[in-house]
ZAKOL-16353 format. One record per residue (C-alpha): residue number from 1; residue in three letters; chain; x, z, y. Coordinates in nm, 2 decimals. Layout:
! ZAKOL-16353
atom i:NUM&aa:ala&ch:A&c1:X&c3:Z&c2:Y
...
! end
This chain:
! ZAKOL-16353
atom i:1&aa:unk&ch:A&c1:13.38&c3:8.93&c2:15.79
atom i:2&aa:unk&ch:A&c1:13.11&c3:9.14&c2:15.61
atom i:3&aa:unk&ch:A&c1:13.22&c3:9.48&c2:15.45
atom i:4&aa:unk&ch:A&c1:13.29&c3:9.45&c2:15.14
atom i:5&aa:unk&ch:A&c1:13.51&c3:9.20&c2:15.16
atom i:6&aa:unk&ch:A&c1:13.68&c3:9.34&c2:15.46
atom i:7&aa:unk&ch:A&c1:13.72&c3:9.64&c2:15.26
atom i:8&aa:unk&ch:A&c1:13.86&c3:9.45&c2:14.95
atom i:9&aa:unk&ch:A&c1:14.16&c3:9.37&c2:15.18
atom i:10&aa:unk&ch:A&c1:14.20&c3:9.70&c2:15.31
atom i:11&aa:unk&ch:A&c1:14.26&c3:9.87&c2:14.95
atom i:12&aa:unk&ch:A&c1:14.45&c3:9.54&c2:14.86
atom i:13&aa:unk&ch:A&c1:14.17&c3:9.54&c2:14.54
atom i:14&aa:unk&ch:A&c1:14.22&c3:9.22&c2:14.31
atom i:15&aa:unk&ch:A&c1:14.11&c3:9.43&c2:14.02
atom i:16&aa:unk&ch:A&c1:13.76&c3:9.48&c2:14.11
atom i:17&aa:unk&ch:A&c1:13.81&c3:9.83&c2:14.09
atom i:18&aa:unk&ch:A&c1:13.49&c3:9.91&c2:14.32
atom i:19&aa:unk&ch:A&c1:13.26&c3:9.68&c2:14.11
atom i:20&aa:unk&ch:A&c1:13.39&c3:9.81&c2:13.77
atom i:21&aa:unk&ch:A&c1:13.33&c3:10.16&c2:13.86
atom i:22&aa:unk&ch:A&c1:12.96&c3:10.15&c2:13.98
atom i:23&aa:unk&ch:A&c1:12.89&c3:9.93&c2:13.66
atom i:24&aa:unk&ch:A&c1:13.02&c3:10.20&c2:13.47
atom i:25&aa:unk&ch:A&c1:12.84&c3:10.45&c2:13.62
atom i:26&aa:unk&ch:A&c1:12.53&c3:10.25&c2:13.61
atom i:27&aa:unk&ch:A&c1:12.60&c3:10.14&c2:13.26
atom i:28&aa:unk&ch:A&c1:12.63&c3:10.51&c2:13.14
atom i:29&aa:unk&ch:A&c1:12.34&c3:10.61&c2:13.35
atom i:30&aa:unk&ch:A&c1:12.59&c3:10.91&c2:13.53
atom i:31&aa:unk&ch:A&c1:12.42&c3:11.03&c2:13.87
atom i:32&aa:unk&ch:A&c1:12.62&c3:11.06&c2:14.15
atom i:33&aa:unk&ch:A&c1:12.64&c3:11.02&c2:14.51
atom i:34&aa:unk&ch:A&c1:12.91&c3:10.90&c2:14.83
atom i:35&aa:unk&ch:A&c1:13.02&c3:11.19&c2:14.98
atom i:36&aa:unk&ch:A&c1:13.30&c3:11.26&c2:15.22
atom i:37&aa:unk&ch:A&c1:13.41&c3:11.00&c2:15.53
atom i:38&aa:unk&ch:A&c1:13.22&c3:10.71&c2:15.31
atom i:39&aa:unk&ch:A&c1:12.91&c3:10.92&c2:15.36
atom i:40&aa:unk&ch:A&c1:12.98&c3:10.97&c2:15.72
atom i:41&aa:unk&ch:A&c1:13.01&c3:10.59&c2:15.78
atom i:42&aa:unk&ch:A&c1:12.67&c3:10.53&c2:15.61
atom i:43&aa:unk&ch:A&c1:12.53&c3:10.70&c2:15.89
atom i:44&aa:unk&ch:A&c1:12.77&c3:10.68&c2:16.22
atom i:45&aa:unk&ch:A&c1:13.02&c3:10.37&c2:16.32
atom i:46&aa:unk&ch:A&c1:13.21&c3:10.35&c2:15.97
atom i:47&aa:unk&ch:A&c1:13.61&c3:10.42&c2:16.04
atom i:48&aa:unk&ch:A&c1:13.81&c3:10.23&c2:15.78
atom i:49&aa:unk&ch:A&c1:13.98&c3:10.47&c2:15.50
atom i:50&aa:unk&ch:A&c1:14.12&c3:10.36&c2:15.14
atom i:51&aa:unk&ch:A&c1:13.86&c3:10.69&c2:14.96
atom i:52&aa:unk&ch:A&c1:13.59&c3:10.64&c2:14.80
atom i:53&aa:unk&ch:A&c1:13.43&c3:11.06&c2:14.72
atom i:54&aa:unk&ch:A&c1:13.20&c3:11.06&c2:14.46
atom i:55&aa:unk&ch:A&c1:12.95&c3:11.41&c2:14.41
atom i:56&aa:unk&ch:A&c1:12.80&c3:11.39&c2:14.04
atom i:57&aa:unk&ch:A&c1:12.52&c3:11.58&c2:13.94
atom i:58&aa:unk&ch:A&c1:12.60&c3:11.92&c2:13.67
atom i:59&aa:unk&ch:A&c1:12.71&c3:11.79&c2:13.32
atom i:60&aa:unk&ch:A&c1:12.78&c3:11.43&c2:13.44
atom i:61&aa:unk&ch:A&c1:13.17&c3:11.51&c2:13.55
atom i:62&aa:unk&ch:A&c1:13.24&c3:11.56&c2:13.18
atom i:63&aa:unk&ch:A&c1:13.05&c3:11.23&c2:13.08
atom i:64&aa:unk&ch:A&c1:13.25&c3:11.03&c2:13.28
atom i:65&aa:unk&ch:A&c1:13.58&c3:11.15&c2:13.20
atom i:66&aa:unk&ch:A&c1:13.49&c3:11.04&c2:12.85
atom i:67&aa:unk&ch:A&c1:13.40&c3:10.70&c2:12.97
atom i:68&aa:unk&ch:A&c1:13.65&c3:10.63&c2:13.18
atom i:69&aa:unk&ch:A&c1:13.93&c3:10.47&c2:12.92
atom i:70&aa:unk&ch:A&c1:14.20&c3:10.24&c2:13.00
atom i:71&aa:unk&ch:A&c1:14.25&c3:10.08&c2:13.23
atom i:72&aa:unk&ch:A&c1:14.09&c3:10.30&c2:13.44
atom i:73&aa:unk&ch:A&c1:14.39&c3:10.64&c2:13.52
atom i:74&aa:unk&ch:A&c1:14.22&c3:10.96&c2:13.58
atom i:75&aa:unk&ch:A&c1:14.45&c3:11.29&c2:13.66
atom i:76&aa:unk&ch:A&c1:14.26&c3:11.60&c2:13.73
atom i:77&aa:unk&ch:A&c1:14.32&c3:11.86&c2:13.98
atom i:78&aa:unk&ch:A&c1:14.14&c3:12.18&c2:14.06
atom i:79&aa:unk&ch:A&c1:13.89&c3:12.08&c2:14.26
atom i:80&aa:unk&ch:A&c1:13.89&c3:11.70&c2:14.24
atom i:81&aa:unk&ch:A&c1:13.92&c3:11.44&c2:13.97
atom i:82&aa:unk&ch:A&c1:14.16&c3:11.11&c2:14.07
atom i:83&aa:unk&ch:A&c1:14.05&c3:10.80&c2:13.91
atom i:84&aa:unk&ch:A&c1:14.28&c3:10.50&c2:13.98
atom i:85&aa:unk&ch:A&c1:14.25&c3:10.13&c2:13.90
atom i:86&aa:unk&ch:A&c1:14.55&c3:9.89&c2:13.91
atom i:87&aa:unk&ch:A&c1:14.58&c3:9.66&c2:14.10
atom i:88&aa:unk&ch:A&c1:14.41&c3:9.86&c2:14.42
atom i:89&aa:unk&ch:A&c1:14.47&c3:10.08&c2:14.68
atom i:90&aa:unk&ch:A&c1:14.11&c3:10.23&c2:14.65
atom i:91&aa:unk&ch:A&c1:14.14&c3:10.58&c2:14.61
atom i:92&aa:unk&ch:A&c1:13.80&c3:10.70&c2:14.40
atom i:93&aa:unk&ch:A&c1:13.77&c3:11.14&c2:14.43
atom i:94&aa:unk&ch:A&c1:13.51&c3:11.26&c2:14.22
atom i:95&aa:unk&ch:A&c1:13.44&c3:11.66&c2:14.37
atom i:96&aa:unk&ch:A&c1:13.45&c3:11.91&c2:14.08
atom i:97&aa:unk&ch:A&c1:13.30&c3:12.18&c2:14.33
atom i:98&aa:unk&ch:A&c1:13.01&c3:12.27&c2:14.18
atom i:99&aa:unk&ch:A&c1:12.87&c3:12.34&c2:14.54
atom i:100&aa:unk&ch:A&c1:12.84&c3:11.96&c2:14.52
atom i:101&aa:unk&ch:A&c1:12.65&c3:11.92&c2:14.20
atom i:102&aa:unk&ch:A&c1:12.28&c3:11.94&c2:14.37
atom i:103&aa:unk&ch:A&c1:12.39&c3:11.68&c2:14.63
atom i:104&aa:unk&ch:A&c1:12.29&c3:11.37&c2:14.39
atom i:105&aa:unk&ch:A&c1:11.87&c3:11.44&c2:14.34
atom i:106&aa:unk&ch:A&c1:11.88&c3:11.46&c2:14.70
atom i:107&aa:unk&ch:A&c1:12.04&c3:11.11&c2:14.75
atom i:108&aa:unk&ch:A&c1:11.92&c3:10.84&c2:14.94
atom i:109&aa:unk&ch:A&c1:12.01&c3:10.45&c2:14.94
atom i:110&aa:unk&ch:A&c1:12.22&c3:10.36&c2:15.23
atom i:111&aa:unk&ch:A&c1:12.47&c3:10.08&c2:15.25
atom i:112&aa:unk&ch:A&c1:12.85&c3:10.19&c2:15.22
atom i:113&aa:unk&ch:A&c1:13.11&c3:9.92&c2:15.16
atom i:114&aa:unk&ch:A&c1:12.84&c3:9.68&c2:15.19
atom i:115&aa:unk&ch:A&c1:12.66&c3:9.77&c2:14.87
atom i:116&aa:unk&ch:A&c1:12.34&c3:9.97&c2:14.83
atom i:117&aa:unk&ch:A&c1:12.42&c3:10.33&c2:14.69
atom i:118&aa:unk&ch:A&c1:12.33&c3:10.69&c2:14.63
atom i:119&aa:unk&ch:A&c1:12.45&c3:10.86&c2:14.95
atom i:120&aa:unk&ch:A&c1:12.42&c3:11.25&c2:15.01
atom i:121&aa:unk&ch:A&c1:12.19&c3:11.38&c2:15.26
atom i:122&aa:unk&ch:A&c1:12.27&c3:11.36&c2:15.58
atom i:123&aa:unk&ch:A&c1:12.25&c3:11.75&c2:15.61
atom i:124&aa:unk&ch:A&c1:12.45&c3:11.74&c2:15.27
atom i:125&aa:unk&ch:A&c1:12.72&c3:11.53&c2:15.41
atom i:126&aa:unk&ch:A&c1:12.77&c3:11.78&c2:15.74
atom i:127&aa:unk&ch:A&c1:12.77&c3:12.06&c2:15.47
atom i:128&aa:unk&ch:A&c1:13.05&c3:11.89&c2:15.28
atom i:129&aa:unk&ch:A&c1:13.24&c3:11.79&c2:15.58
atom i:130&aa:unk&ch:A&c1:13.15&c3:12.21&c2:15.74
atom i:131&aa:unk&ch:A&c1:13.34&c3:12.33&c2:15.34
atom i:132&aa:unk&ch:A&c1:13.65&c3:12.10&c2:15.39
atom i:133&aa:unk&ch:A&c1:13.72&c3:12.13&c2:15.73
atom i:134&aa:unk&ch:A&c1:13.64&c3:12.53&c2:15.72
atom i:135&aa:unk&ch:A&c1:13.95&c3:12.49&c2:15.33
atom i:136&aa:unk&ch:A&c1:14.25&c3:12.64&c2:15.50
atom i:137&aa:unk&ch:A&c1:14.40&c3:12.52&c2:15.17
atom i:138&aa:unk&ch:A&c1:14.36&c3:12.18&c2:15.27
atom i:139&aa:unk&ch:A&c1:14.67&c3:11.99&c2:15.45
atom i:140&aa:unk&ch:A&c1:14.59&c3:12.06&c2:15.83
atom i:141&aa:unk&ch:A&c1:14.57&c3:11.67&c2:15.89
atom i:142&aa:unk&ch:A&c1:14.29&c3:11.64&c2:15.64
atom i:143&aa:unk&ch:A&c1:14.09&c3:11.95&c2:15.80
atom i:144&aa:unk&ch:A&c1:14.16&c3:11.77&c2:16.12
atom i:145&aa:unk&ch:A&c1:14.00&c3:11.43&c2:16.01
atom i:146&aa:unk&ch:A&c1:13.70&c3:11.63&c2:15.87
atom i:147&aa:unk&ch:A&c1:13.60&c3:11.78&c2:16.21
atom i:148&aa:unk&ch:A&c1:13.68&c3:11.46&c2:16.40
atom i:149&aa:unk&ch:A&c1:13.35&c3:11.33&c2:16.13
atom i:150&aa:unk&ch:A&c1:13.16&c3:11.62&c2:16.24
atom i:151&aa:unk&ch:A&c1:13.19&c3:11.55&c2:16.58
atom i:152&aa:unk&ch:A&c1:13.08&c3:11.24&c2:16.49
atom i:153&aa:unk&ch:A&c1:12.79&c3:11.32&c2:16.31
atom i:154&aa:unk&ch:A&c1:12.68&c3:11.57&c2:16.60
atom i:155&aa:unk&ch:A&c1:12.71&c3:11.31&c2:16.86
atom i:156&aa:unk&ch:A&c1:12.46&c3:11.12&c2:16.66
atom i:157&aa:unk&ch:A&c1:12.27&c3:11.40&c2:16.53
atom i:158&aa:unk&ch:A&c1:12.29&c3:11.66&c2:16.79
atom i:159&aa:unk&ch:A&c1:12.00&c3:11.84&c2:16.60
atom i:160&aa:unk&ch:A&c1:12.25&c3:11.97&c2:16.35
atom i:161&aa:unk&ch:A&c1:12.46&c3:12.15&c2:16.59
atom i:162&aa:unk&ch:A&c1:12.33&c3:12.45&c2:16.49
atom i:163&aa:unk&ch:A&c1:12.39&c3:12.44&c2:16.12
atom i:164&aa:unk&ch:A&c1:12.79&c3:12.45&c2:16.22
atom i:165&aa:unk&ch:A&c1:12.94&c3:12.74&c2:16.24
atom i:166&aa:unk&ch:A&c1:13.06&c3:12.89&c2:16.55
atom i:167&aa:unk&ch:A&c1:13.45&c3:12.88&c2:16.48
atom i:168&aa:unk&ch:A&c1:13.42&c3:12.52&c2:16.40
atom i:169&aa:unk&ch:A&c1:13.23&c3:12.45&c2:16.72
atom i:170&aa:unk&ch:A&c1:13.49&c3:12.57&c2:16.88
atom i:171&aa:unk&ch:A&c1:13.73&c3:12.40&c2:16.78
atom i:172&aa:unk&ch:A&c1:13.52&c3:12.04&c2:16.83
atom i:173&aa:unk&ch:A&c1:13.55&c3:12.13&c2:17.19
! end
């Protein structure tokens, strides 16, 4: 079974919610990136997981709340907008962290989900992953999950063992 439609089962999505959301963004012309364990899988083995984390470039966060209508639900928290679809498990997370907002020009094609999109970086990714896992207001099983995709990214990328810090090093071992 190819991805996407491996993943389609996963999230249970008969809406289309994947497909309606990147012809939005494309529609509106909103720059963006994958970030999170999406981004991880576009460059390790992928691990299955029902997010999708989106980065999007300064100024576009605002755009897309305006765009995003019904049927599409959107709740905002602190540091993260929801957007829902139903009719799907798919869980979309758009970062409001505006340490996130540069990620997009870097971008680079690489497939996730089996589609062609705007991933972060690779270095941007391990920085991402270096901030959550380093949150200790995150749940402690989320931290957890965040070094388990460093490890992963150093053990095919050894190169960028030095850009982790020290305490989360130690904790990889």
């Amino acid at each position: 079974m190819e991805a996407l439609p491996f993943w389609k089962v996963v999230t249970m999505d008969e809406s289309g919610f994947l497909e309606r959301l990147l012809a939005l963004l494309r529609e509106c012309g909103i720059r963006y990136c994958v970030v999170g364990g999406q981004a991880v899988n576009a460059f390790v083995e992928p691990l299955v997981s029902l997010d999708l984390d989106l980065a999007l470039a300064t100024g576009e966060v605002e755009r897309l709340e305006r765009e995003l209508t019904p049927p599409f639900r959107v709740e905002r928290f602190p540091h993260r907008l929801n957007v829902a679809l139903p009719g799907s498990d798919l869980r979309v997370q758009v970062q409001l962290d505006r340490r996130y907002e540069e990620f997009p020009e870097r971008a680079e094609e690489r497939e996730v989900l089996g589609k062609l999109l705007p991933v972060a970086r690779l270095e941007d990714v391990l920085q991402g992953k270096i901030w959550a896992a380093s949150d200790s207001t995150r749940r402690p099983s989320k931290r957890q999950k965040d070094l388990a995709d460093i490890a992963r990214l150093l053990e095919a990328y050894p190169h960028l063992r030095e850009r982790v810090p020290a305490d989360l090093l130690a904790r990889l071992l």
